[in-house]
N, C-alpha and C positions, 0 to 999 in steps of 0.2 A: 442772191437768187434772182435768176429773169425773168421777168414774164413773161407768159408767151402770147400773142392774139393773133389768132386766124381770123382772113377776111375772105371771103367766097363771094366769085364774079359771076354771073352768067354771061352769055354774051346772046341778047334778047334774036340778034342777026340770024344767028345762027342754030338755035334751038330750034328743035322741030315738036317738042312735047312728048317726044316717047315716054317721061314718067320713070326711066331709070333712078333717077335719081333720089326722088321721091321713094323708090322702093329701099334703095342701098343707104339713105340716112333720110328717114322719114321726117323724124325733127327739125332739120336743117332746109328743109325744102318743102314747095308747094307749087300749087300750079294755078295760074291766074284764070280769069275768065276768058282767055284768048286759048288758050292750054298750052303757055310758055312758063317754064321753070321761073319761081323770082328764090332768091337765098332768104331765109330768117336771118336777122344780126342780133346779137350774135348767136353763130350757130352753135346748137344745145350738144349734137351728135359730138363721137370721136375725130380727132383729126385722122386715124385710123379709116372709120367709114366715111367719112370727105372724101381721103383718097379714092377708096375706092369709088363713089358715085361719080368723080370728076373721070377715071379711068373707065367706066362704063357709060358714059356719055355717047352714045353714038357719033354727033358731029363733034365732039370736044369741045362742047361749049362752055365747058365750067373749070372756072380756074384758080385755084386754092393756095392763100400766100400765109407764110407765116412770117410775124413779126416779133422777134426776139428783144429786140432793143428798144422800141418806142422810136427809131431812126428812119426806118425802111424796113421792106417786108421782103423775104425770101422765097422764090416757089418753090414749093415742095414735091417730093416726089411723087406721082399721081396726080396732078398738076391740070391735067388737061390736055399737054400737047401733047400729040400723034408722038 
């Protein structure tokens, strides 16, 4: 059996603080005193609603890898990028 671990990026640059994400995986996310997304590690939510908050990100700032082998980590689909 593999483990699996998800790691969630924001990219501080580029968030603008809409709070999407914070609605589509509430556990996984928060918003600092600036009103920039930071990720909880690890995050609690489904890699399911990851996806999606990274997908509803408006600038695409949030970027969702999964790590199967303890080697490297793969992106997943819902990812972030456009």
């Amino acid at each position: 059996m593999t483990a699996e671990r998800v790691l969630v990026v924001v990219d501080r640059d580029r968030c603008i603080g809409s709070g999407n994400c914070v609605y589509w995986a509430p556990a996984s996310f928060e918003l600092d005193g600036e009103g920039t997304s930071v990720p909880v590690e690890p995050p609690p939510d489904t890699l399911e609603r990851l996806r999606v908050a990274a997908d509803g990100c408006p600038t695409r700032a949030i970027t969702v890898e999964v790590a199967t082998d303890g080697t490297g980590a793969d992106r997943a689909p819902g990812d972030g990028r456009g």
